[in-house]
C-alpha positions, 0 to 999 in steps of 0.5 A: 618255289614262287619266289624263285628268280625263275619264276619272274619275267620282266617285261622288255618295256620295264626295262631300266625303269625303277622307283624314281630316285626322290623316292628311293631317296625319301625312304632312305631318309625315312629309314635312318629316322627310323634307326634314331638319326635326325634327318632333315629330308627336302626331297619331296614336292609335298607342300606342308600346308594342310589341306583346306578345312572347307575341301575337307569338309566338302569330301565328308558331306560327299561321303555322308549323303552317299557319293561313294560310288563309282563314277563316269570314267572321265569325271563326274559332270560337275567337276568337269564342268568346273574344270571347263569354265575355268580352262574356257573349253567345253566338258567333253574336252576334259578328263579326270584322272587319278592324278596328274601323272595318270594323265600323262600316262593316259596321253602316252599310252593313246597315242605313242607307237614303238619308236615314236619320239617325245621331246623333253626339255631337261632338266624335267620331272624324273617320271617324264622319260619313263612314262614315255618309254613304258607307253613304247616312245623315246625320250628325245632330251634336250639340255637346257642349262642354268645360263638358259634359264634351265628353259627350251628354246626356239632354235634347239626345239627345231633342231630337235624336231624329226618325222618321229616326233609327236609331242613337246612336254613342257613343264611350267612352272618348272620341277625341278628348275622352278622355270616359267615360260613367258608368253614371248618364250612360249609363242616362239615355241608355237612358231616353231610347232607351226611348221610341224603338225605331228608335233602336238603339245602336253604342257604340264601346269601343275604348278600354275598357281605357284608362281612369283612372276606372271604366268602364261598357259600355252594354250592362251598364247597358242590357241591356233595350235588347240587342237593338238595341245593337252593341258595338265593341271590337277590340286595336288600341289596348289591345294595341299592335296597330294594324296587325295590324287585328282588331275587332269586333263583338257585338249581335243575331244579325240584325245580325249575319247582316246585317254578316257578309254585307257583310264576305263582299262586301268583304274576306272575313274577317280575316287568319287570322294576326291572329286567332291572334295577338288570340285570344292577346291576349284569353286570354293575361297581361294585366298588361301593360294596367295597367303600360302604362296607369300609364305612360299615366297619367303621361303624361297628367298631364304633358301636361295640366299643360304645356298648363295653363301655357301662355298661351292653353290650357284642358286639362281632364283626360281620363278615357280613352284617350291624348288631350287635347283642350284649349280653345286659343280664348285663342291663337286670339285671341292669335295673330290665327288665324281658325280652330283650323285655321290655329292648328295650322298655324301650330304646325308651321310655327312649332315643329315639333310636329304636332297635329290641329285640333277641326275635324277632330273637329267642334269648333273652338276645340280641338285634340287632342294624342295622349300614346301617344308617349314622354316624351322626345318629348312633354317636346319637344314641350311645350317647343316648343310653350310657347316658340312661344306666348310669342312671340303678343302 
């Protein structure tokens, strides 16, 4: 029979690699909606602002004068060139992708050999390690803890450093810690890198333009290291536009050639709609980036006020991107949980709000709690989760 266990083989490299937990977790919450429970889900990094109308409109007026077909593998000319102006390189140095993560898959994928190392600042965003053993490399993790920052220093990068290694992936601003790396941690970082020419650099920005405080690129503190760093970036996060997956890519020309052809092997190019519509994002007004992340801003002052006051919970104050990422090892402790894993469980079962365990993001003894939602549902969920904690002794 087809369906027959025996019929199916697992490969060895899809070993151990699953849906990630935010998403397991989101359609849990989705599932006991469906089954007529009230759950407040701050799990998923999907801002609730909607996209903007003009981005829409560029991808109607795209799709009604014809722009349906495929495109250049690497991205239409106009949208690279765009994406070149803003990063100050030239267009062969950039490749479109199917979001983001495509373009760390395209990067993993081009370069990594079986037991190739990737070092990885933890906490990190939960596909990082995966996509880096699927593409044959280890996941080299580093523990970065709340007193750190949650951030990588210079001293813990050298001694994490082998023959092996052959990439830094650094997420700035920060999921799930909301961390941002200033330009006096990022140059201390590129001294280091100095002495090692293997090691090249994929700095994640996705969040960029969701920042509190100053943002620094690496590749404007760094630029003597250009040719061996990869700039990530893309509109899902800053723009509203998850779904409409366009990211993207900008480092060395050879890099670039060499992702461009894993993309041409998978998915082509982006959706050519999609590209009409990020090119109108990048040229287009962006006031709406600062109103949206003034409201953000509230958001995350409110989120990290409730959670202070609760007992049990240390919330620092993120820098960047729409996430807290707090300490709740005290209601671990309280609530008799073994694992940050089962506190969080326990969380939904209990008050009906779905958050994601550190474990998921390499760190336990925290979990992250998105704020891209509305006040009504965070104010809820606040609520829910501080009258749930007062009944731990």
């Amino acid at each position: 029979m087809l369906d027959s266990p025996a019929a199916f083989r697992r490969s060895a490299r899809m070993s151990g690699i699953e849906i990630s937990q935010i998403v397991q977790i989101t359609e849990q919450a989705a599932q006991l909606r469906a089954e007529g429970h009230d759950i407040v889900a701050l799990s998923t990094g999907e801002p609730d602002f909607p996209t903007p109308n003009a981005v829409i409109e560029a991808a109607h007026a795209a799709a009604l004068n014809g722009q349906t077909k495929y495109t250049a593998t690497a991205g239409t000319p106009a949208l690279r060139d765009a994406i070149a102006k803003i990063n100050g390189v030239t267009r062969a140095q950039v490749v479109v992708s199917t979001g983001a993560k495509q373009v760390l898959a395209n990067a993993m994928l081009a370069t990594l050999d079986p037991g190739d190392e990737v070092i990885i600042p933890t906490p990190y965003w939960t596909s990082y390690s995966d996509i880096v053993a699927m593409a044959g490399g280890t996941a080299v993790t580093i523990p970065c803890e709340m007193s750190s920052g949650f951030k990588l220093t210079a001293e813990a990068l050298a001694q994490a450093i082998t023959p092996r290694s052959r990439w830094l992936m650094l997420n700035s601003p920060s999921n799930p810690s909301g961390a941002i790396y200033s330009a006096a941690e990022i140059r201390a970082l590129a001294d280091v890198l100095a002495d090692h020419p293997q090691v090249w650099v994929l700095a994640d920005e996705i969040y960029e333009h969701l920042s509190y405080v100053p943002f620094t690129s690496f590749a404007a503190v760094a630029p003597e290291l250009a040719g061996r760093t990869l700039v990530v970036n893309g509109v899902s996060k800053s723009w509203s536009m998850t779904g409409w997956r366009i990211g993207w890519g900008v480092g060395p020309v050879p890099l670039m050639q060499a992702m461009a052809a894993v993309q041409g092997q998978i998915t082509s190019g982006a959706s050519s709609v999609s590209q009409a519509a990020a090119l109108a994002a990048l040229t287009g007004d962006q006031a709406d980036l600062a109103v949206r992340l003034e409201v953000l801003d509230t958001r995350r002052k409110m989120m990290v006020a409730g959670l202070n006051a609760m007992p049990g919970i240390i919330c620092p104050e993120p820098d960047g991107a729409f996430y807290v990422f707090p300490d709740i090892r005290g209601m671990m402790t309280r609530g008799g949980f073994a694992t940050c894993t089962e506190a969080c469980q326990w969380l939904l079962d209990k008050a009906h709000v779905a958050i994601v365990p550190g474990a998921a993001f390499g760190l336990p003894g925290h979990a992250r709690i998105s704020f891209a939602y509305g006040e009504d549902d965070l104010n809820k969920g606040l609520s829910r989760m501080a009258k749930a904690l007062k009944t731990l002794r």
